[in-house]
C-alpha positions as CSV (number, residue, x, y, z in Angstrom):
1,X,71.2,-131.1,-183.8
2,X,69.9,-133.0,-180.6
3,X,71.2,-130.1,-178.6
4,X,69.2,-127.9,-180.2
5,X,65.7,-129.9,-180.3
6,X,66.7,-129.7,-176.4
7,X,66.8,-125.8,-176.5
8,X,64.2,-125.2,-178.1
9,X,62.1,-127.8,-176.1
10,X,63.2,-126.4,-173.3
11,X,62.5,-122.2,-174.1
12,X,58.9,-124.0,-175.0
13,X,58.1,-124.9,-171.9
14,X,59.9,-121.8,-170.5
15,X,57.5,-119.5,-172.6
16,X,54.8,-122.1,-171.9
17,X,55.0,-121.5,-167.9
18,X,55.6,-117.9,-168.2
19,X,51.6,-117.8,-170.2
20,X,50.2,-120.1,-167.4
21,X,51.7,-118.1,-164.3
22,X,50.3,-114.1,-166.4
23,X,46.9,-116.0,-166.5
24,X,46.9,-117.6,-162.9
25,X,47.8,-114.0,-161.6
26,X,45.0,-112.5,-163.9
27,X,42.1,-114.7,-162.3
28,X,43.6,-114.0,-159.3
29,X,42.8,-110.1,-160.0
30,X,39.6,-111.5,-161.3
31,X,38.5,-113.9,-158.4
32,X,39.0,-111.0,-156.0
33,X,37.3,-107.8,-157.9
34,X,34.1,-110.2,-158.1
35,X,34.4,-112.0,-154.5
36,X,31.5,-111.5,-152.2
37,X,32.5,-112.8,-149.2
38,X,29.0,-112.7,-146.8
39,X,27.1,-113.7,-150.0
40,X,24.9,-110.6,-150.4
41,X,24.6,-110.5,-154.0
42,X,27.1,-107.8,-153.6
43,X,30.7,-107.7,-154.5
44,X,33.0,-106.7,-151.7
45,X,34.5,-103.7,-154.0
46,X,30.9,-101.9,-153.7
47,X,29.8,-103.6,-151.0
48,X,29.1,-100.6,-148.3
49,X,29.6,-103.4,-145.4
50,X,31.7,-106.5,-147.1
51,X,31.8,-108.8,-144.5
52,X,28.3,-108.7,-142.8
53,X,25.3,-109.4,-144.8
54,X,23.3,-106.4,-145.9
55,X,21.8,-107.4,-149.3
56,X,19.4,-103.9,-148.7
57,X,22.5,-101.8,-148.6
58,X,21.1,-99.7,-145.8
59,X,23.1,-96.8,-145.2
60,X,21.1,-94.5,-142.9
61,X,23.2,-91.4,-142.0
62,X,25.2,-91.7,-145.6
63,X,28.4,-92.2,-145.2
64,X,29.5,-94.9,-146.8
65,X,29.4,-97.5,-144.2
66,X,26.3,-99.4,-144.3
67,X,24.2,-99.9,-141.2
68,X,24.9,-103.5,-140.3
69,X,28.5,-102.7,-139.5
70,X,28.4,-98.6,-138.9
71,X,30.1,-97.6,-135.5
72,X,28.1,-94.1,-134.9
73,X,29.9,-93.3,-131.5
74,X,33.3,-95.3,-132.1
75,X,33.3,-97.5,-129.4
76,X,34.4,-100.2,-130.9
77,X,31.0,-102.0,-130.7
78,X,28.7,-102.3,-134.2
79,X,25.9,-99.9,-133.8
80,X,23.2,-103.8,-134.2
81,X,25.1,-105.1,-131.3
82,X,25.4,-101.8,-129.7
83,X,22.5,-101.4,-126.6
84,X,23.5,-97.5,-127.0
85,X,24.5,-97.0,-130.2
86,X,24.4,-93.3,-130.4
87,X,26.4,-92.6,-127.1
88,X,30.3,-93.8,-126.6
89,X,29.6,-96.7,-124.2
90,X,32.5,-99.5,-124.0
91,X,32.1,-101.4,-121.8
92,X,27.8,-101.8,-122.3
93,X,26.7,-101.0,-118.5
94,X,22.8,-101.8,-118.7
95,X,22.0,-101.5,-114.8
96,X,18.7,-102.3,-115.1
97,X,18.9,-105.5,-118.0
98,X,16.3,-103.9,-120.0
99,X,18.9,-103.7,-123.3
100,X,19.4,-100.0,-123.0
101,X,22.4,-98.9,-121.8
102,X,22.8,-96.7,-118.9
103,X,24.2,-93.7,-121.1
104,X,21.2,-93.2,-123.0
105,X,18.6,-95.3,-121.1
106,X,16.1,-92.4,-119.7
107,X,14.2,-94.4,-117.5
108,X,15.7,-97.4,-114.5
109,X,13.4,-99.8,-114.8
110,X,13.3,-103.5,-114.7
111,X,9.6,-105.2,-115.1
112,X,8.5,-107.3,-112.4
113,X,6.7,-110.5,-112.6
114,X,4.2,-111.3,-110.1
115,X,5.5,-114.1,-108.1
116,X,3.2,-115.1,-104.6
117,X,1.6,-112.7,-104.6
118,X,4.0,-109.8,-104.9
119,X,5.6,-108.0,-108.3
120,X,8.4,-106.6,-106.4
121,X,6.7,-104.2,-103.1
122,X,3.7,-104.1,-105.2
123,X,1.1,-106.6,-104.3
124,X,-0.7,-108.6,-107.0
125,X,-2.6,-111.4,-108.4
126,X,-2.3,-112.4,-112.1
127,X,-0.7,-108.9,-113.0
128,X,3.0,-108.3,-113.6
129,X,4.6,-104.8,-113.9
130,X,6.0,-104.0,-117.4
131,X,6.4,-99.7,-116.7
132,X,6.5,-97.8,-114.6
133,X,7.2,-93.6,-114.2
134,X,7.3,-92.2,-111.3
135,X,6.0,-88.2,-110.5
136,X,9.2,-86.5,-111.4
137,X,10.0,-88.8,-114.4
138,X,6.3,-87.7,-115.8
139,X,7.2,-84.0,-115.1
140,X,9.9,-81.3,-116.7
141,X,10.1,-78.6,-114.3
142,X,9.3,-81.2,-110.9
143,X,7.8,-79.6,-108.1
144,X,6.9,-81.1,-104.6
145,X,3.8,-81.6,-103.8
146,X,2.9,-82.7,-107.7
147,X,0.3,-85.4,-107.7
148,X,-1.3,-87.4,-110.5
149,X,-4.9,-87.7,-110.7
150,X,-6.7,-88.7,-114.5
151,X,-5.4,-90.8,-117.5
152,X,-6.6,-92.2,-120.7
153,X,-5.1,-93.5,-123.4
154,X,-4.5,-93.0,-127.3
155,X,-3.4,-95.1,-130.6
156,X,-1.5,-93.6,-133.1
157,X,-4.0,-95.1,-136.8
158,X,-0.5,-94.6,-138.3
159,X,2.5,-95.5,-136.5
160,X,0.3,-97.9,-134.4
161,X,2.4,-96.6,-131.1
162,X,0.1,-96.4,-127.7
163,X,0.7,-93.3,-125.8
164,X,-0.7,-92.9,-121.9
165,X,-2.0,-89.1,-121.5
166,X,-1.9,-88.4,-117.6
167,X,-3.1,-85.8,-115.8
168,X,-1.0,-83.9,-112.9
169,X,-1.7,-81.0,-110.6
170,X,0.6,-78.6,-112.9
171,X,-0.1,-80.4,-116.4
172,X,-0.3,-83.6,-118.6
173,X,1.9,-85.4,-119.8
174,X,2.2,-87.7,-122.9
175,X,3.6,-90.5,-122.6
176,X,4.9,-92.8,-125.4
177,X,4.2,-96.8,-124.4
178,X,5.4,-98.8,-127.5
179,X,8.2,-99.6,-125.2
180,X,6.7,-100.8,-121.4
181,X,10.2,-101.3,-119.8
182,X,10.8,-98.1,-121.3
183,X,8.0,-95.5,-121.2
184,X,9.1,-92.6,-122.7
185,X,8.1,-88.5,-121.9
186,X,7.3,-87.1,-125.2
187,X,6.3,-83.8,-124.0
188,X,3.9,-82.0,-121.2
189,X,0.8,-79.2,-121.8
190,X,1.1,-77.0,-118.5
191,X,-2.1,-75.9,-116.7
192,X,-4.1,-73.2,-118.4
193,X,-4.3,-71.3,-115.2
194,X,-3.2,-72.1,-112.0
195,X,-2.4,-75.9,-110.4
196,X,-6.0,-78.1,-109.6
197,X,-5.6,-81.7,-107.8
198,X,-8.3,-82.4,-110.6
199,X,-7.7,-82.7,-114.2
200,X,-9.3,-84.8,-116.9
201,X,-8.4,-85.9,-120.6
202,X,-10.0,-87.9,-123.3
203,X,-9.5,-88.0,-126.9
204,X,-11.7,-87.8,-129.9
205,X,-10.2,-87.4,-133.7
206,X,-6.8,-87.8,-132.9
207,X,-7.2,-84.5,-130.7
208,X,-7.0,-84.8,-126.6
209,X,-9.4,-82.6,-124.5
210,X,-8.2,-81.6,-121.3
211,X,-10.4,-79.5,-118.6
212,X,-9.7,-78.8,-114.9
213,X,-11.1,-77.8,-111.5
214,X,-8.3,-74.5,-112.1
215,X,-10.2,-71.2,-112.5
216,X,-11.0,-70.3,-115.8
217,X,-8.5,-73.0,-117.2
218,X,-11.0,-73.5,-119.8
219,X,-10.4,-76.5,-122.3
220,X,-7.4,-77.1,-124.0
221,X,-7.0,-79.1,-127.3
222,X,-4.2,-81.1,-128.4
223,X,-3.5,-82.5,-131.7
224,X,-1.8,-85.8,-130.7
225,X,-0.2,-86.6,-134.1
226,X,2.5,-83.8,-132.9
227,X,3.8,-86.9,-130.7
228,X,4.7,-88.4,-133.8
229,X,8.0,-86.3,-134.7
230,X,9.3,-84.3,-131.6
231,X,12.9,-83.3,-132.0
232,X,13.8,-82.6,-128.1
233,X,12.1,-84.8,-126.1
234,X,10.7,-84.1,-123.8
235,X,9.2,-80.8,-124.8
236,X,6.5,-78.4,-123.5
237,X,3.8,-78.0,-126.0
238,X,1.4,-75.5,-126.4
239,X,-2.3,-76.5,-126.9
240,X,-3.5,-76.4,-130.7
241,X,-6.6,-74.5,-129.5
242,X,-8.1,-73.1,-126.1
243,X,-12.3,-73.1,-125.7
244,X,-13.0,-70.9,-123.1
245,X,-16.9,-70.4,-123.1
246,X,-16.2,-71.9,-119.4
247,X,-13.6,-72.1,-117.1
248,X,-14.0,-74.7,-114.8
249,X,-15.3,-78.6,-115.0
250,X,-15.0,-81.3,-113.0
251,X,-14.9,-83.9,-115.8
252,X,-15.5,-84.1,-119.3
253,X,-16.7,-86.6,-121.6
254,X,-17.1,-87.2,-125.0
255,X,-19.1,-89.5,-127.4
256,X,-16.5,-90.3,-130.2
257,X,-19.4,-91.7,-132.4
258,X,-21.9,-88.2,-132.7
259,X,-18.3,-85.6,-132.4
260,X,-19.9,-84.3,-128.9
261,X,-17.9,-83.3,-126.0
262,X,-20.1,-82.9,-123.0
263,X,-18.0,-81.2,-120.0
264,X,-19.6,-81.1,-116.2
265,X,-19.2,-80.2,-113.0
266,X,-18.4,-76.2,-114.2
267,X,-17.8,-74.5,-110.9
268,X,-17.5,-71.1,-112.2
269,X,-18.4,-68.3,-109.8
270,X,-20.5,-66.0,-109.8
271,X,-23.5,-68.1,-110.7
272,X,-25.8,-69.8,-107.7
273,X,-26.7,-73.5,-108.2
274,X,-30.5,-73.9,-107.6
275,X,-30.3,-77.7,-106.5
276,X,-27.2,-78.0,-104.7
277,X,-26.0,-75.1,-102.7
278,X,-23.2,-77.5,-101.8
279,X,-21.3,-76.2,-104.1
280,X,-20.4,-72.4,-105.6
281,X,-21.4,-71.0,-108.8
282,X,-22.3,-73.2,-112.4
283,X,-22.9,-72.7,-115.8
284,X,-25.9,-75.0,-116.7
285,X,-26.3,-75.3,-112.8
286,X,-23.2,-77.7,-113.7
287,X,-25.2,-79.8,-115.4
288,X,-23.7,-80.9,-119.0
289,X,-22.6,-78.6,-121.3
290,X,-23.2,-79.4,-124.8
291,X,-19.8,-78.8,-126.9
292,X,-19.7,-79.9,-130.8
293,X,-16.1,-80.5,-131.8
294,X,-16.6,-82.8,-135.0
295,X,-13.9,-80.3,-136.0
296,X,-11.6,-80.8,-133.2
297,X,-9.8,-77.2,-133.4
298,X,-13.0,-75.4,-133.1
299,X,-15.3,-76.6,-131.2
300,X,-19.2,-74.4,-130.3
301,X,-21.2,-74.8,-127.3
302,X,-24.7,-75.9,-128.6
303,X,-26.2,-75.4,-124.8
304,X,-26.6,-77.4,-122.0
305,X,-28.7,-79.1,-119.5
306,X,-29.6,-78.0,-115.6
307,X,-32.8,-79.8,-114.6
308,X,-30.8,-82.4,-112.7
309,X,-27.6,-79.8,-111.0
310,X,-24.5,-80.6,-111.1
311,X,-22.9,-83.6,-112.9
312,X,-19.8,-85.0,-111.1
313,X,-19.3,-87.9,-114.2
314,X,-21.2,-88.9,-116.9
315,X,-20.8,-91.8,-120.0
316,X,-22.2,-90.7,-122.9
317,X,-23.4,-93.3,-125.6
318,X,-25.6,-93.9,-128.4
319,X,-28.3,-95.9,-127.0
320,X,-28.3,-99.8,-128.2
321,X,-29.5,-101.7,-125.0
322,X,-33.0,-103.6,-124.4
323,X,-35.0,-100.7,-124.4
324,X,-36.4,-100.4,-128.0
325,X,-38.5,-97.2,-127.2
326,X,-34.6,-94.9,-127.2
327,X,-32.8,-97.4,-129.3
328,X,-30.5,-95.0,-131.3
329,X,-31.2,-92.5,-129.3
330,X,-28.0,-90.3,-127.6
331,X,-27.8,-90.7,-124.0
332,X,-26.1,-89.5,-121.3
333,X,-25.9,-91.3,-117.7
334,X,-24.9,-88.6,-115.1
335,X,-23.1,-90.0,-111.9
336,X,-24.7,-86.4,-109.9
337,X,-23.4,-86.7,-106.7
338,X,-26.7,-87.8,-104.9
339,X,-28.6,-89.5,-108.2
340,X,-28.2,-91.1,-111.4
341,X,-29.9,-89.2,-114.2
342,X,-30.3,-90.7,-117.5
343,X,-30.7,-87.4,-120.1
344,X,-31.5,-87.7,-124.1
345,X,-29.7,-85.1,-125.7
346,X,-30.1,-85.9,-129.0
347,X,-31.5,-82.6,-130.0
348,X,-29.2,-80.4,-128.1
349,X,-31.7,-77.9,-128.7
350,X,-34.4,-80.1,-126.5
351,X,-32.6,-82.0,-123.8
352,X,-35.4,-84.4,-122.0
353,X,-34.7,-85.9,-118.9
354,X,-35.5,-89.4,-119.2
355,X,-35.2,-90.6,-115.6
356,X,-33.8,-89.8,-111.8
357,X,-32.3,-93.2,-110.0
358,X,-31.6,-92.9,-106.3
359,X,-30.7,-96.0,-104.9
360,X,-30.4,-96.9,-100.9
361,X,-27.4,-95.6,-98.8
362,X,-26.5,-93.1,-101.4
363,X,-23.5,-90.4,-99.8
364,X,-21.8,-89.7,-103.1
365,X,-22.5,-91.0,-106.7
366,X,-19.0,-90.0,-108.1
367,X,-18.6,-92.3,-111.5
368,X,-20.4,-95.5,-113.3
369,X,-19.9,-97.3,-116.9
370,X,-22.5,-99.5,-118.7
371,X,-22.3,-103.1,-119.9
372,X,-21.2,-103.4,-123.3
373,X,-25.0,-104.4,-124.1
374,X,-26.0,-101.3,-122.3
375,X,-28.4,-103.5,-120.2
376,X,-26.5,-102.5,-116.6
377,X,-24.7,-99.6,-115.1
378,X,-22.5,-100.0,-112.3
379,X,-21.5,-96.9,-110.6
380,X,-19.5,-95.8,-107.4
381,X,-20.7,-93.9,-104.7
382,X,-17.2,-93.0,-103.2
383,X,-17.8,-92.0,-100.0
384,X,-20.0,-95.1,-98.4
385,X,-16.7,-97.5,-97.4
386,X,-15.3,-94.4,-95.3
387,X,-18.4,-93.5,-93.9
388,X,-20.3,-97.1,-93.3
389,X,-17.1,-99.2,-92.6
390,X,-18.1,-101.4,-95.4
391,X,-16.1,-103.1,-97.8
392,X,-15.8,-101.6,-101.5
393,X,-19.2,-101.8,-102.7
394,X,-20.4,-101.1,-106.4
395,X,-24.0,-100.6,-107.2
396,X,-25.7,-102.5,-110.3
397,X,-28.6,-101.1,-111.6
398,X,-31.0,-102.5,-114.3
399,X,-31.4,-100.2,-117.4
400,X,-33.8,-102.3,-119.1
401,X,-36.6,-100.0,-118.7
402,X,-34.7,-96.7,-119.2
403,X,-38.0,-94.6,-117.8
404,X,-37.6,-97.0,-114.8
405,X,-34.1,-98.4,-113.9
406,X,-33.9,-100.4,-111.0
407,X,-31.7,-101.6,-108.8
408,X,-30.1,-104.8,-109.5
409,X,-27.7,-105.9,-106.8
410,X,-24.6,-104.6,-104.7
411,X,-21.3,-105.7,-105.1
412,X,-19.1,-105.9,-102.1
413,X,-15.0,-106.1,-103.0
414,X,-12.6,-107.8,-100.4
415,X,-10.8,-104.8,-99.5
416,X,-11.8,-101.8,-97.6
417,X,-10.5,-99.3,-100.4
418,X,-12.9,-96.8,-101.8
419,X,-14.0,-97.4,-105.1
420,X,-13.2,-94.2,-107.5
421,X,-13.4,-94.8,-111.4
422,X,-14.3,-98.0,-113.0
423,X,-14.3,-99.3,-117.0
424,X,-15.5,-102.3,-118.5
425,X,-14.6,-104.2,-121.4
426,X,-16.5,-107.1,-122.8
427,X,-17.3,-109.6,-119.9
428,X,-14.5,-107.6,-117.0
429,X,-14.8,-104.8,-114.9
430,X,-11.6,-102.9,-114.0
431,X,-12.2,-100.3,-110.9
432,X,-9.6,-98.0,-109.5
433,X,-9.8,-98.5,-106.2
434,X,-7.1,-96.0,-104.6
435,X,-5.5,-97.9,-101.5
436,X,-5.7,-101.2,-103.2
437,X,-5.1,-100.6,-106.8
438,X,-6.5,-101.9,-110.2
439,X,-9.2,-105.0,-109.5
440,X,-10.4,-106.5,-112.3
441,X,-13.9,-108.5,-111.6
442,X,-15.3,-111.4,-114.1
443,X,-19.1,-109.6,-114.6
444,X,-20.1,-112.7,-116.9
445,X,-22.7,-113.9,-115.0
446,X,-24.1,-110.3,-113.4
447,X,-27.5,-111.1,-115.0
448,X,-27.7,-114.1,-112.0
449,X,-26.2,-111.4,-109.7
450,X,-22.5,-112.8,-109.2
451,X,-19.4,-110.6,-109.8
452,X,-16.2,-112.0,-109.0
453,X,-12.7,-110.3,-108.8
454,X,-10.4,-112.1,-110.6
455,X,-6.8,-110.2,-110.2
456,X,-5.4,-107.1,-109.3
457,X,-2.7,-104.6,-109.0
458,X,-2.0,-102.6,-106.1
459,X,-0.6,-99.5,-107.0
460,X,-0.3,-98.1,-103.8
461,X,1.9,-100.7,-101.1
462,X,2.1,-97.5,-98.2
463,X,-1.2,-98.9,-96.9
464,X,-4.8,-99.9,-96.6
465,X,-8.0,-98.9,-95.8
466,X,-10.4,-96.4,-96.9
467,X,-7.9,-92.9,-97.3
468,X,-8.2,-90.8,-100.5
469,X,-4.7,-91.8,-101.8
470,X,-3.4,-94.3,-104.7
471,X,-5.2,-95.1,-107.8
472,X,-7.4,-92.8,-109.4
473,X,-8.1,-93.9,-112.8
474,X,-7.0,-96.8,-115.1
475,X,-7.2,-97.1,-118.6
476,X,-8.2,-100.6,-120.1
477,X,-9.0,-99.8,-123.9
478,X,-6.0,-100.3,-125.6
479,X,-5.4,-103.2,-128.2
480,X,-2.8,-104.7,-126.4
481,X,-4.0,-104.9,-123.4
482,X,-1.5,-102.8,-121.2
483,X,-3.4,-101.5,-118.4
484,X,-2.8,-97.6,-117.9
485,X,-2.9,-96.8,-114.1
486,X,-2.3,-93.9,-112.9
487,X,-1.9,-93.8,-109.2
488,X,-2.1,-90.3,-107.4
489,X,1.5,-90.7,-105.3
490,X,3.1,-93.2,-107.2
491,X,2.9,-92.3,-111.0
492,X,2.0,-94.2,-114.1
493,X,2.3,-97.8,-113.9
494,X,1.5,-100.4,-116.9
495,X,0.7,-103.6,-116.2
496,X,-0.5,-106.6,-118.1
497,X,-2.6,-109.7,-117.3
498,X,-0.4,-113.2,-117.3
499,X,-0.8,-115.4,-119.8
């Protein structure tokens, strides 16, 4: 009887441990369908990347394998860790420490701070260099001989993106910013017609209008939003539209708030200019032509204006300075070669000249911008430095009385360099100044007659002096304060201020 209690006891706790061991192995099976082992919020048996956490799931390309630890060129390295993740790249070469690596990096580029005085060969003061392209890198089909001249700039409202537009001898080129250290070709428009040192872009709507010196180039329109999704870059593009009521012009400008494009300096031949037989041929005596492109694809001439000859530059604004008898008035301030004229063109229909300017030692008015209170323009006259021996000078005149400017005071620079085209935002002036750059000059107190050049750039370390080479145009408008400069031997460099 004692023998058997024991048995049965004992086949108890036989059946007993053989329960607990069925249910220890069923919350094994249990703990590890439900683990989550990066603590996602996902379990590892549909989690698309189990060991990294991805609580968004992202899986861009689809297959199965969720971004955060996808290999797309099986190197061995995850694609977030990857600085070339598209490209089978090892061992991670980055030559030039920028974070791209050399297999898919189109540009070798490091930025270079400006330390005493220098930001790498490029002399500077209080500018570092963040990008930089050089001729070829802004070109397709490179030819010798290419050289930049004009640049401006554009935002993308909807991807936010900055783009540089740059003109060449052969085309322009857009060029995508978001990245400094890594300015990217997007695509090139190639002349209308045939190669011109002298090209010139700016951008109303979204759209960039592009004129040149080239016979009967014409104007060319670009819809810039194309930029955003360009399968092969870079690409040649065709324009979007092609005005060709003209065919040459120096420059063109455009007053983004009336929809008005005005180009000048037209050159065509065939017609005589009555004022200055200095140069051949002109429609409007190449004087302003009037252009309406409030919609940007087809734009109508509307007329013109030849009382004052040819226009080499102009700035055209709706009038908001001290003068109260044009307040809201449309102006535009011609830079005309041997005068400043200041036009109202409000009614295109009945363009009055307002007022002729000549100021002392004149021997080229090439370009001038106004103070954002529209109380001052200074303007360039780009031949004085070569042909006085003076230092850069830039000319102030007083547009308080618009019927009666007068002129305020020179402005002598510390270099030799000839002044060429020159922007201002709020309280600076920025001046391309070819053999020594970008110069940026604190015009706070320009009322009391004091201008003071506060940093600079030099684009251009080959030399000095007052030659026709280096920077022709920079570009200061953009939100984040990368300076466009686009420098006639050299390329496009961006450059910011320290600090």
């Amino acid at each position: 009887m004692q023998i058997q209690l024991v048995k049965i006891l004992k086949n108890f706790f036989s059946i007993t441990l053989l329960v607990l061991n069925i249910q220890s192995c069923q919350d094994e099976s249990i703990d590890q369908n439900y683990a989550d082992n990066d603590s996602d919020g996902f379990y590892d048996l549909i989690d698309n990347c189990p060991l990294i956490s991805n609580p968004n799931q992202v899986d861009s390309n689809g297959d199965g394998i969720g971004d955060m630890c996808s290999d797309l060129d099986d190197d061995g390295i995850i694609d977030p860790e990857d600085n070339c993740p598209e490209n089978y790249n090892p061992y991670q070469f980055d030559n030039d420490g920028d974070g791209v690596g050399d297999t898919c990096d189109l540009v070798d580029f490091t930025s270079l701070t400006c330390i005493d005085g220098f930001a790498g060969e490029y002399p500077c003061n209080g500018y570092n260099l963040i990008g930089h392209l050089s001729i070829e890198n802004l070109s397709i089909d490179f030819e010798e001989n290419t050289r930049v001249n004009d640049s401006w700039g554009w935002k993308d409202p909807e991807t936010g993106k900055e783009y540089a537009i740059v003109g060449l001898s052969s085309h322009t080129s857009f060029v995508d910013m978001s990245d400094p250290d890594n300015l990217l070709l997007i695509g090139v428009i190639p002349t209308a017609s045939v190669n011109s040192i002298w090209r010139d872009i700016k951008v109303y709507n979204n759209h960039a209008y592009i004129v040149s010196e080239a016979s009967n180039h014409g104007m060319q329109i670009f819809d810039l939003t194309r930029l955003r999704n360009v399968e092969n870059i870079p690409s040649i593009f065709s324009p979007d539209s092609h005005f060709t009521d003209f065919g040459r012009a120096h420059n063109i400008v455009i007053n983004e708030e009336t929809g008005y494009a005005y180009p000048v300096g037209n050159q065509d031949s065939g017609r005589d200019f009555t004022r200055d037989p200095g140069h051949e041929g002109g429609l409007f005596d190449g004087g302003p032509i009037f252009v309406n492109i409030q919609n940007p694809l087809a734009p109508t001439m509307e007329g013109g204006f030849s009382d004052t000859g040819y226009c080499h530059d102009a700035q055209a604004v709706v009038y908001s300075g001290p003068d109260n008898e044009h307040l809201g008035k449309e102006i535009i301030i011609g830079s005309n070669a041997q005068h400043v004229d200041i036009i109202d063109v409000t009614d295109k229909a009945n363009p009055i000249l307002i007022s002729t300017m000549v100021y002392d030692n004149t021997h080229y008015t090439h370009q001038g911008w106004l103070t954002e209170d529209h109380k001052y323009f200074i303007v360039g006259d780009e031949l004085d430095e070569a042909a006085d021996g003076i230092n850069t000078r830039s000319i102030v005149l007083d547009l308080t009385d618009l019927d009666n400017p007068q002129l305020h005071y020179d402005y002598y620079g510390p270099t030799l360099a000839i002044d060429h085209n020159g922007y201002i935002v709020e309280n600076r002036f920025y001046l391309a100044s070819y053999k020594a750059g970008l110069r940026e000059i604190d015009i706070s107190q320009i009322e009391s007659k004091q201008m003071i050049e506060v940093g600079y750039f030099d684009s251009y370390p080959q030399g000095d002096g007052s030659g026709f080479s280096g920077a022709w145009s920079v570009y200061p408008f953009h939100e984040s304060r990368n300076i466009i400069i686009s420098d006639i031997q050299n390329g496009l460099f961006v450059v910011k201020r320290e600090n």
